[in-house]
C-alpha positions in Angstrom: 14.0 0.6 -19.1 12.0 3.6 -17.5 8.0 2.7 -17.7 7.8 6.5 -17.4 9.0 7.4 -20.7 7.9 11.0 -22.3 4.8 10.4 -23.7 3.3 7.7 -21.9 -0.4 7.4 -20.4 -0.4 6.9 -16.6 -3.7 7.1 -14.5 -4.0 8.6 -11.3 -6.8 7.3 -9.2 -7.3 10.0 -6.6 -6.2 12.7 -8.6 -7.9 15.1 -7.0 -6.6 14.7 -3.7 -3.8 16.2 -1.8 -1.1 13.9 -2.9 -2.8 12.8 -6.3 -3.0 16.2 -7.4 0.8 16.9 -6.4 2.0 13.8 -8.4 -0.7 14.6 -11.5 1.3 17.8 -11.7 4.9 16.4 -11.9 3.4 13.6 -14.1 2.3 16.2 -16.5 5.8 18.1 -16.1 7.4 15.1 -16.8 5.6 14.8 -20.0 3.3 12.3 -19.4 -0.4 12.2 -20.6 -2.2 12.0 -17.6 -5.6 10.2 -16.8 -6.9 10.7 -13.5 -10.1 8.9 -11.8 -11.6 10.8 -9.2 -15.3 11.0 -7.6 -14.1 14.0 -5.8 -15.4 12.4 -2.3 -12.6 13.8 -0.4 -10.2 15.2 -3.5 -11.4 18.7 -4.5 -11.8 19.9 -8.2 -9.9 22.9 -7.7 -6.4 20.7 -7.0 -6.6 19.9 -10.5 -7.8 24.0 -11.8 -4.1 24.6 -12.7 -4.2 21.4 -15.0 -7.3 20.5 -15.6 -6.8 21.7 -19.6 -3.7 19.0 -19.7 -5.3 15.9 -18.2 -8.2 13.1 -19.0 -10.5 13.5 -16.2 -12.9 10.5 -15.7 -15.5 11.5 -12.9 -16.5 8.2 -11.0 -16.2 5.6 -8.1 -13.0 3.5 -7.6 -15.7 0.5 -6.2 -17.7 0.7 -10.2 -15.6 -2.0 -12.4 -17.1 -0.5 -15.5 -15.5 2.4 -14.9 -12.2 1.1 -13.5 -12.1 -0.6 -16.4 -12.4 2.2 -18.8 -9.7 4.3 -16.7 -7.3 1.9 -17.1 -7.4 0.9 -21.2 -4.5 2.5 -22.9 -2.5 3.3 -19.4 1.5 2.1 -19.0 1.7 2.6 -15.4 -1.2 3.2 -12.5 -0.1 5.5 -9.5 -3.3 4.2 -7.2 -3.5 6.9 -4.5 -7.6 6.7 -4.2 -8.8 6.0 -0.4 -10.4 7.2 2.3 -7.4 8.1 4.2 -9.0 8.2 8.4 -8.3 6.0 11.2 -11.3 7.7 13.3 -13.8 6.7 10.0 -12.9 3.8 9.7 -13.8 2.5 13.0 -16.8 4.2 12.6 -17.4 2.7 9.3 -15.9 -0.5 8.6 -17.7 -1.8 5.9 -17.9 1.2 3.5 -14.0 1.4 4.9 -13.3 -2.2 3.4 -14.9 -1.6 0.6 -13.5 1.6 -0.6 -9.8 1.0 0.5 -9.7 -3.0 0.1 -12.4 -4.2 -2.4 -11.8 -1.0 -4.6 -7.8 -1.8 -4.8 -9.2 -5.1 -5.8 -10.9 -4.2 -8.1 -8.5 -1.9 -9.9 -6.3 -4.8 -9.9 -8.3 -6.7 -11.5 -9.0 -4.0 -14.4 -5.0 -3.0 -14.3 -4.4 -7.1 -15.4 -7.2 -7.0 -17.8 -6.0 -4.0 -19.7 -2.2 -5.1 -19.6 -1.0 -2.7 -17.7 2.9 -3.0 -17.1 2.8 -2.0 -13.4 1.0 -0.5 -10.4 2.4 2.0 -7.4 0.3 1.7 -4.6 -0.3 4.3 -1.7 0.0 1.7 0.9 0.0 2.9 5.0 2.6 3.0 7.9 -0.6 2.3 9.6 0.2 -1.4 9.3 3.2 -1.8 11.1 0.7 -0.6 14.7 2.6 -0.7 17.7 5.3 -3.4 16.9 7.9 -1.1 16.0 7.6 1.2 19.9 10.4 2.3 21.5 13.5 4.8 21.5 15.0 4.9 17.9 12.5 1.5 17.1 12.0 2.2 13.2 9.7 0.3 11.2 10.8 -2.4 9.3 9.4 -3.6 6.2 10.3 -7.8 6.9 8.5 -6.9 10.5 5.1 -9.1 11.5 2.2 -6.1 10.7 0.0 -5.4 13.5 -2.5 -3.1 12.3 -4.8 -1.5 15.3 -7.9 0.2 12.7 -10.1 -1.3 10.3 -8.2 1.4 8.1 -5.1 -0.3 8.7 -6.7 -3.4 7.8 -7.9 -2.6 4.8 -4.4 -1.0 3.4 -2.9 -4.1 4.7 -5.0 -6.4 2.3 -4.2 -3.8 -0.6 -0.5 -4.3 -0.4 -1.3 -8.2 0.0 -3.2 -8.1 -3.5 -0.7 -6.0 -4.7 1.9 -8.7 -3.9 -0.5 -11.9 -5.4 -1.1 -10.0 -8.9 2.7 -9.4 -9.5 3.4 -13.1 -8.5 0.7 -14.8 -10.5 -0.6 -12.4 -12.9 2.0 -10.7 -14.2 1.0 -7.0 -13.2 4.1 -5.5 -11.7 3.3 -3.6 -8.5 5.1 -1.6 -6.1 3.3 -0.7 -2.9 4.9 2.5 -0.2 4.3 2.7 2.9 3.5 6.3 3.6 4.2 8.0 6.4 2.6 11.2 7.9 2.3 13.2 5.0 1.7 16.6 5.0 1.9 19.6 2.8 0.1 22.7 0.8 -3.6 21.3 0.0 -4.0 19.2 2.5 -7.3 20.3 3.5 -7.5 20.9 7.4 -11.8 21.1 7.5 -11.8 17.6 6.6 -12.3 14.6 8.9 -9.5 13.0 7.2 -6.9 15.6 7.3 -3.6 15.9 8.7 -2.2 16.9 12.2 -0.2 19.5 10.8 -3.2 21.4 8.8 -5.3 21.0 11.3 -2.9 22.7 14.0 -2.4 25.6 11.0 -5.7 25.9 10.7 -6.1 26.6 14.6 -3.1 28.6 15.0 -4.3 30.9 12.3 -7.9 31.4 13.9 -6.4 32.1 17.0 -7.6 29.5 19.0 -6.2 26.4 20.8 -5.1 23.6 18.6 -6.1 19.6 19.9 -3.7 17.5 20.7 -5.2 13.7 21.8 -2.8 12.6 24.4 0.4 13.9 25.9 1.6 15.1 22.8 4.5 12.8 23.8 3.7 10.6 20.9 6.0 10.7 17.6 5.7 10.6 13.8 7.7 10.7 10.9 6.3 13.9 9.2 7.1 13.6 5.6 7.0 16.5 3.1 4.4 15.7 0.2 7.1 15.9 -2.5 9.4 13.5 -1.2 6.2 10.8 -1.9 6.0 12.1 -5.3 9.6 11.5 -6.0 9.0 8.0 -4.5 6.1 7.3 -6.5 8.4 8.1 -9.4 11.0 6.3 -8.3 9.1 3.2 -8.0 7.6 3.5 -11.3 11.2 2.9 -12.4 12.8 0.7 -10.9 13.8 -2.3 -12.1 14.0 -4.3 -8.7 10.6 -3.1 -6.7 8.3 -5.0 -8.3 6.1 -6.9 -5.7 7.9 -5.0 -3.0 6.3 -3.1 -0.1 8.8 0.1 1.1 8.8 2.3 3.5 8.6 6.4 2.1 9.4 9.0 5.4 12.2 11.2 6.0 13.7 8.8 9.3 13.4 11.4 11.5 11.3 11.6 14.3 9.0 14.4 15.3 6.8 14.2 18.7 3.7 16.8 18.3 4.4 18.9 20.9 7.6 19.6 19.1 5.6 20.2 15.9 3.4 22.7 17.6 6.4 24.9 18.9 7.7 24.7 15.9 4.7 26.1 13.9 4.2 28.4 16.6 7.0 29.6 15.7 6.8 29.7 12.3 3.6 31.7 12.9 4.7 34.0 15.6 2.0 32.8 17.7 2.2 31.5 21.3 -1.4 29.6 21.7 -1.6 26.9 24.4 -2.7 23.7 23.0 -6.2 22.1 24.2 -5.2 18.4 25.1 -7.6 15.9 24.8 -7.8 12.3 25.7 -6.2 9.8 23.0 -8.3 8.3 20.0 -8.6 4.6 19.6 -6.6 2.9 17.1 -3.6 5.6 17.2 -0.2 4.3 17.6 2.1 6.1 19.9 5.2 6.5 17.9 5.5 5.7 13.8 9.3 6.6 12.2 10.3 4.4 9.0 13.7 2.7 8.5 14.4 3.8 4.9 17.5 1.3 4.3 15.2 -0.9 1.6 13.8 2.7 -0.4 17.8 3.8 -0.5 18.8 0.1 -1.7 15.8 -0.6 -4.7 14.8 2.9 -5.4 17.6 4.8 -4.9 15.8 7.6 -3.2 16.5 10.0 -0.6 14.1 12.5 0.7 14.4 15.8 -1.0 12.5 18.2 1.3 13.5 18.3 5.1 11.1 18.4 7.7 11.5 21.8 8.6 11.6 23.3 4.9 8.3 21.7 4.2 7.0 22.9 7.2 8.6 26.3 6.0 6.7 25.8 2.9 3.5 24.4 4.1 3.0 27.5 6.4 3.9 29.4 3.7 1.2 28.4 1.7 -1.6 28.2 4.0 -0.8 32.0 5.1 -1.5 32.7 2.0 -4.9 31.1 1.4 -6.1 32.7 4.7 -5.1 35.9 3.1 -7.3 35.2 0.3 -10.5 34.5 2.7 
């Protein structure tokens, strides 16, 4: 039976956020009430200004059990998106990294069995897979060893091992995707944590040379922000991911210089890139093998790589037209 039935409570931690506030808004249109728990740290109020008369908004910190506990009484299903999404930050800062993205999964966990809450979908990271999967056509496998290269990495890592423990032995079903390269509208390109793709935009826009770390040689699977929401949804559902970890891209393989010529593109622009050396703790290619998503959540990816850059263009075009 769906755990997403009309009408149910869900909370989304990191609701504010670039992909929280995209699957807060198909929760809602879904017709789900919708909590979301957000200290706004790197989610912005005004993802949420279109809903914010629809939803339960609890202002606080992930890493506070008083208030993770309060979020999740009442709630069917958790869609845990909350982190501090940045390889570069991390290194930096490795404790408040571990305890933002590790203890506080923890401790939502730990409120999420408390509460009796049926199951949990968890934003895990392609970041954990690190270099193992290198090659030409290597994909990422979900039974492969992880190697993880950031303290970031790390940290997710130990999420989606939690994850696994609570559905084994305390009866909180949980569902943890691997997300790769996401981009979309909102992603905010003035953050340290932000995106190739909106940073490039950004550039590109201004008229100045976007950074590329490295060759540019190095690959990713871009993935559309509504393709994750329709795997978050997915995984709510099904009846066979529980205590899974799967992989959510597109499988298809995209290096960044071929990204830039195609926004260039896109944007009529013709703006020689600035290259820079490469950042520690970056992996040189990243593309996920989708066969266990297809097989347990029967999805497929419902925005190509080129539409939702199509779209993603689209939208920032018009917010610079707005400034």
């Amino acid at each position: 039976m769906s755990l997403l039935l009309k009408g149910s409570r869900v909370l989304v931690t990191g609701g504010g956020g670039f992909i929280g506030s995209h699957l807060t808004e198909a929760l809602l249109d879904r017709g789900n009430h919708v909590r979301v728990l957000d200290n706004f740290r790197t989610g912005k109020r005004e993802n949420l200004a279109a809903v914010r008369h629809r939803i339960e908004l609890i202002e606080g910190d992930l890493c506070d059990p008083h208030t993770v506990r309060e979020a999740c009484q009442g709630v069917t299903v958790i869609f845990h998106q909350a982190a501090i999404p940045s390889v570069p930050w991390s290194i930096e800062h490795p404790e408040q990294n571990h305890q933002v993205n590790a203890s506080g999964t923890f401790q939502l966990l730990l409120a999420a069995q408390e509460a009796g809450v049926r199951r949990l979908v968890y934003a895990a990271s392609s970041a954990a897979y690190g270099p193992r999967a290198e090659g030409p056509g290597g994909a990422c496998l979900e039974s492969q060893l992880p190697q993880p290269l950031s303290p970031y990495a790390v940290a997710k890592l130990v999420g989606e091992y939690y994850c696994q423990v609570f559905a084994s032995i305390y009866r909180v079903e949980t569902v943890a995707l691997r997300y790769f390269n996401i981009f979309g509208p909102r992603q905010d390109p003035s953050s340290p944590y932000s995106g190739v793709i909106s940073r490039f935009v950004q550039a590109l826009l201004a008229g100045v040379p976007p950074v590329l770390h490295g060759d540019g040689e190095q690959s990713r699977d871009f993935t559309y922000v509504a393709n994750v929401v329709e795997a978050n949804c997915r995984a709510a559902e099904s009846a066979t991911a529980s205590g899974r970890v799967i992989n959510v891209g597109v499988g298809e393989r995209t290096t960044l210089n071929q990204l830039l010529a195609e926004l260039q593109s896109l944007l009529g622009t013709a703006i020689p890139p600035s290259y820079e050396p490469a950042r520690v703790g970056d992996i040189r290619h990243s593309l996920a093998d989708l066969r266990l998503a297809v097989e347990t959540l029967g999805y497929a990816p419902v925005v190509g790589v080129a539409e939702g850059l199509r779209r993603t263009v689209a939208w920032y075009r018009e917010q610079d037209s707005r400034s």
